[in-house]
C-alpha positions in Angstrom: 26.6 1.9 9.3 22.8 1.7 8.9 20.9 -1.6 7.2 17.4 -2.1 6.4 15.8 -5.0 5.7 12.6 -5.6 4.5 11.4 -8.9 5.2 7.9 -10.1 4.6 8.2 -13.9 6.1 7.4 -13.7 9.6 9.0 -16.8 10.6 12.5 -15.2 9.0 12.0 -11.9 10.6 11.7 -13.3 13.9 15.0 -15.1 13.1 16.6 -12.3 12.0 15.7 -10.2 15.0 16.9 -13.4 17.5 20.0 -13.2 16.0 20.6 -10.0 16.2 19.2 -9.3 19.7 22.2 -12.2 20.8 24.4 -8.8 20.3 25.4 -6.2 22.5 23.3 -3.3 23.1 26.2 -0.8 22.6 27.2 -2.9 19.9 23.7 -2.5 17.7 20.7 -0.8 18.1 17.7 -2.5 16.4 14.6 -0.9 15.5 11.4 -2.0 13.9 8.8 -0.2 11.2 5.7 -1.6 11.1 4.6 -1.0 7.4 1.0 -0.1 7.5 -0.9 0.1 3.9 -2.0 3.4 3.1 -5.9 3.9 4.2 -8.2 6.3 2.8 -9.2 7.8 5.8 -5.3 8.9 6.4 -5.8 11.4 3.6 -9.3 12.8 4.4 -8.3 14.0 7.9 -6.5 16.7 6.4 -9.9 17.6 4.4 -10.8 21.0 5.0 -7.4 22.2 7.3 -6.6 25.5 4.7 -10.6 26.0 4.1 -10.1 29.5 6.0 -6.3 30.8 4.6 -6.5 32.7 1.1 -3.9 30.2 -1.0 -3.9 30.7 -4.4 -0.8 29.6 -6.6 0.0 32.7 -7.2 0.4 33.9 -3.2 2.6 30.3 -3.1 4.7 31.4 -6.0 5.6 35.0 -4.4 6.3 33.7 -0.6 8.5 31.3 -2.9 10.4 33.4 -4.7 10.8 35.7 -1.6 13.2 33.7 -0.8 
């Protein structure tokens, strides 16, 4: 069984994650996800990465429907 929490009070996640480290290890595995906001600069990296392929719709459409 897999749960996921999300919880945005730090003092309660810190709880949380006591509580469950008391555990076993082969009895639950616990692993955290940093939620970082999304950042502009994320999206421009990819600025520019197809700027030498010939992509059209229409060459996306056929490899598509080769398929």
């Amino acid at each position: 069984m897999q749960i996921s929490l999300n919880i945005k009070n730090e003092s309660i996640s810190q709880k949380v994650l006591e509580f469950l480290s008391s555990f076993k290890k082969e009895d639950i595995k616990i692993e955290t996800i940093d939620d970082k906001p999304f950042r502009e600069e994320s999206l421009s990296s990819f600025a520019g990465m197809w700027k030498d392929r010939d992509i059209t719709i229409e060459t996306l459409r056929e490899a598509a429907w080769k398929k």
